[in-house]
Each structure stands twice: as C-alpha cells, then as structure tokens.
C-alpha positions as CSV (number, residue, x, y, z in Angstrom):
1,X,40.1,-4.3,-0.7
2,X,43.2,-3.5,1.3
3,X,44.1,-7.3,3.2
4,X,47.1,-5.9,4.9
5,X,44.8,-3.1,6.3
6,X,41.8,-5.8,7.4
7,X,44.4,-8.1,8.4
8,X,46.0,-5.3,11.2
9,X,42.5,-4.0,12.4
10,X,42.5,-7.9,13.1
11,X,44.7,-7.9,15.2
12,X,44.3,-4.9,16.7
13,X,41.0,-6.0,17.5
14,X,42.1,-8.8,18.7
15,X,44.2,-6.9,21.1
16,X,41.6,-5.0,22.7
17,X,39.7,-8.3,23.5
18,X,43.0,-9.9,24.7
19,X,42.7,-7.4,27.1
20,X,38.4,-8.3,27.9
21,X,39.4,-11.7,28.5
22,X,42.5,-11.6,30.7
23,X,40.1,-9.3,33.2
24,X,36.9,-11.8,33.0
25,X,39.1,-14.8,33.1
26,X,42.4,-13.9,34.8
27,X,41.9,-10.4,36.6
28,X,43.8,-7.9,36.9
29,X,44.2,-7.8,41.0
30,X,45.2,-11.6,40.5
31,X,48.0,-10.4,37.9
32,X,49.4,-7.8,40.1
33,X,49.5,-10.5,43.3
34,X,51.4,-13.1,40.9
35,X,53.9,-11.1,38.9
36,X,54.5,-14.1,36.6
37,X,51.4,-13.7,35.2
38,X,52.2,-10.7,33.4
39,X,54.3,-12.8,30.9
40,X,51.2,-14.4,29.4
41,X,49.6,-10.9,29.8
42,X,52.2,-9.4,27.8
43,X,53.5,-11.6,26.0
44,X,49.5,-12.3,24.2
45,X,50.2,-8.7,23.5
46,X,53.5,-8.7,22.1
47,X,52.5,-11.7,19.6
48,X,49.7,-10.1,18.2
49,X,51.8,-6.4,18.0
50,X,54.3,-8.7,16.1
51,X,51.7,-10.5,13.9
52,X,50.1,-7.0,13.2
53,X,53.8,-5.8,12.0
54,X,54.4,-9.0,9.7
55,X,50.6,-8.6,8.7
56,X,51.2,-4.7,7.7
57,X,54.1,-6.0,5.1
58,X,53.7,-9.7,4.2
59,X,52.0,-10.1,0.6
60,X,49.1,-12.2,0.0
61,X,50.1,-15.3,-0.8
62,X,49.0,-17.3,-4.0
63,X,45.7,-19.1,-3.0
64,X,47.6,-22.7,-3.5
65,X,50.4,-21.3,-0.9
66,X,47.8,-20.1,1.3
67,X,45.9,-23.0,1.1
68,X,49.2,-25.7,2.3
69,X,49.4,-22.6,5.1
70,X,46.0,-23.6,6.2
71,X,46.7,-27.1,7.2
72,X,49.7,-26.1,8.9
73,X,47.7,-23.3,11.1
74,X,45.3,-26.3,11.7
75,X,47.1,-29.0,12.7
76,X,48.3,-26.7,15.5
77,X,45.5,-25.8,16.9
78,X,44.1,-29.0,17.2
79,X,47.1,-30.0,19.3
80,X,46.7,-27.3,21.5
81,X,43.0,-28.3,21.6
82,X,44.0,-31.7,22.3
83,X,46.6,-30.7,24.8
84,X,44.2,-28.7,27.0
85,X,41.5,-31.3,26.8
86,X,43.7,-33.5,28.2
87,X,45.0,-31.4,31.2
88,X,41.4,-30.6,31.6
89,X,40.7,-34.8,31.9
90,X,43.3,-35.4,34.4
91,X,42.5,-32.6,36.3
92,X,38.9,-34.2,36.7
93,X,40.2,-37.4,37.3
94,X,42.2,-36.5,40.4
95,X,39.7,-33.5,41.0
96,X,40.1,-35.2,44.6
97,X,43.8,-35.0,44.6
98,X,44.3,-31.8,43.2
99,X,41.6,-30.1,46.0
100,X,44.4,-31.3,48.6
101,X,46.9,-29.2,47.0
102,X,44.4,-26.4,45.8
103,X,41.3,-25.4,47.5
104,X,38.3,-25.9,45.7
105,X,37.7,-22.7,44.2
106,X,41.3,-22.5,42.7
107,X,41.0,-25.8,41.5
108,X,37.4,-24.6,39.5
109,X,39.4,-21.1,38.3
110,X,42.2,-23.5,37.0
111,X,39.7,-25.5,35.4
112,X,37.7,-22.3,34.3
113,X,40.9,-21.1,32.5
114,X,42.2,-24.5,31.1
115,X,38.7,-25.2,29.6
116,X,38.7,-21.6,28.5
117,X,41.8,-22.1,26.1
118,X,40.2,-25.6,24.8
119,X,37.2,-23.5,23.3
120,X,38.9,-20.9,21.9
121,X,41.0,-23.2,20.3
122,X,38.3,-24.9,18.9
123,X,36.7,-21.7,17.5
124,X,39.8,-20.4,16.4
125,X,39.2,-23.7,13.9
126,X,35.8,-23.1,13.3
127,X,36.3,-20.8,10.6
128,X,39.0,-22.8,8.6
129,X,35.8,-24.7,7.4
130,X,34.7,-22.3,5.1
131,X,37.5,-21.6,2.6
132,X,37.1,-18.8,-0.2
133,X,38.6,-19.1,-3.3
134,X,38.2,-15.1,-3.7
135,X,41.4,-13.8,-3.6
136,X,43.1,-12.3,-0.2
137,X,39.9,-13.6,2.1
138,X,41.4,-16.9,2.7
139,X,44.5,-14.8,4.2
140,X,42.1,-13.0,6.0
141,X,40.4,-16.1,7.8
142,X,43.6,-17.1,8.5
143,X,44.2,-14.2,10.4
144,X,41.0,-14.4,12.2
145,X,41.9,-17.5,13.7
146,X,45.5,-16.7,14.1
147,X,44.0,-14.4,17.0
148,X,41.8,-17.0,19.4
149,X,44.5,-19.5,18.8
150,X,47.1,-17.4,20.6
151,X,45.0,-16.4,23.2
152,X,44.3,-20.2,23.9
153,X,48.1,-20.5,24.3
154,X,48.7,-17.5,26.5
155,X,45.1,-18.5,28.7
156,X,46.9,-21.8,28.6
157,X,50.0,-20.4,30.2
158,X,48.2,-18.5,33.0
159,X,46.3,-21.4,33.8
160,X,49.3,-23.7,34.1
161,X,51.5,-20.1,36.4
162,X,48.1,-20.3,38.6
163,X,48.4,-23.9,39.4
164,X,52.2,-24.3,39.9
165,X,51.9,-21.0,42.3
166,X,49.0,-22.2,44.1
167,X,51.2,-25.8,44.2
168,X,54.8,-23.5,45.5
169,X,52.3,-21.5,48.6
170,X,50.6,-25.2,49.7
171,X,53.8,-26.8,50.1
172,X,56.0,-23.4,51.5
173,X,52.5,-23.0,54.3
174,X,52.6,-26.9,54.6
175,X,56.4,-26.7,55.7
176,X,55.9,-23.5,57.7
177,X,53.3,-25.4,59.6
178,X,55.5,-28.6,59.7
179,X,58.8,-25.9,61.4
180,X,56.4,-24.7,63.8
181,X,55.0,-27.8,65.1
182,X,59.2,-29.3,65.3
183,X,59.6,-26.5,67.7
C-alpha cells in the first residue's frame, strides 16, 4: 500500500468536509458580512494543503518513532479539548452576562461553534485508541486525526472572531446610542 498516497486523499478529504462544516456551522453569508472570518476559513485550508504537501514526501516513520509521535499528537488535542470545554463552562456560567452583550441567539451560535470544536477534538482522539503494529497504518491514523483536530482549532477561532465582533458592534451601537442621547 501507498501511505503517502492514503495519507493525501486524507487530507484532501478532509478538505472537502472543511468546507461542509464551515457552511452548516459558520455559513458562508456570515463569512462574507465578517471578513475576519475568512482567516479560519482559509487558513483550515491552507493547513491541510500544507499537511497534504509534507504528507506527499515525508517517509513513514519506524513504528517506535511513530509511536513517541502519537503521544505528542495527543497531548494536544486534549488541551484543545480542555481549552474549549472550558470556554464552553464559563460561557454557561455567565450565560446571563454574556446575553447582555450578545443576544440570545448569538450567544447559542457561539456556543453551537465552541462545543462544535470540543467534539471534534475529542473524536479526532478517538482513533489514537486503536494502534496497529502493521506497518505505515499507524501513520495513517495519525493522519486521520491530524484532520478533525485542525478543524477544532480553526472552528475554535471562528467562534472566538464571532464573539469578539458581536462584543466590538454592542459596545460601537451602545456608544452611538449614548452620543445621541448627550445631544
């Protein structure tokens, strides 16, 4: 079997769904109103395009190599994982705080995409619990889970642009208000 082959229709899979995802979760109209939001957009992209290059002429590494990779690619994820959850918890928490600055439905999109990135964190993990000890299909799973973990990051991202724009256009409107009223 061809690994560097598998390992770019990966990505390139991975790719297209990038793409799924950012329309269910993110949508594209919302992208177009909030230019910022076309780095995560992009950049998702970009990272995977650059993955797919390294993927096309890395070598499979020895399986003890691979193996010392794994807990790296792990530990990662779970601090994203725990990172989001967290967000997610103090969101909640001040769920009556935030609706002040946000309206309620931005507050559940925000929450929608936060929570969004903590599962596919977590399933981006899911596979690291089965490890081969066939040759070049532990490189493989690795690159599976290379591919939910960066859209985590990049879901992560637009959910974090989202809030802090919604946050800019509550206090610009609350100052317009507060000028009109002086006057």
């Amino acid at each position: 079997m061809n690994f560097q082959i598998l390992a770019m229709l990966i990505y390139l899979v991975g790719i297209v769904l990038w793409l799924l995802f950012w329309r269910v979760l993110v949508g594209f109209g919302r992208t177009r109103k909030n230019r910022l939001l076309y780095l995560p957009l992009w950049g998702c992209v970009v990272v995977l395009l650059i993955n797919m290059g390294l993927a096309s002429i890395a070598e499979v590494p020895d399986y003890g190599i691979e193996v010392g990779i794994y807990g790296f690619v792990e530990r990662n994820a779970v601090t994203v994982a725990t990172f989001t959850l967290g967000i997610a918890v103090f969101v909640v928490l001040t769920f009556d705080k935030t609706v002040k600055l946000l309206d309620q439905r931005e507050s559940k999109e925000f929450l929608l995409l936060v929570f969004s990135s903590f599962v596919l964190s977590i399933l981006g993990v899911l596979p690291l619990y089965w490890v081969p000890q066939v040759y070049g299909w532990l490189t493989t799973l690795r690159h599976l889970k290379t591919v939910p973990y960066t859209f985590s990051l990049f879901i992560l991202a637009a959910a974090m642009l989202i809030y802090l724009a919604e946050i800019l256009g509550t206090q610009r409107r609350e100052q317009l208000t507060d000028d009109e009223s002086s006057e």
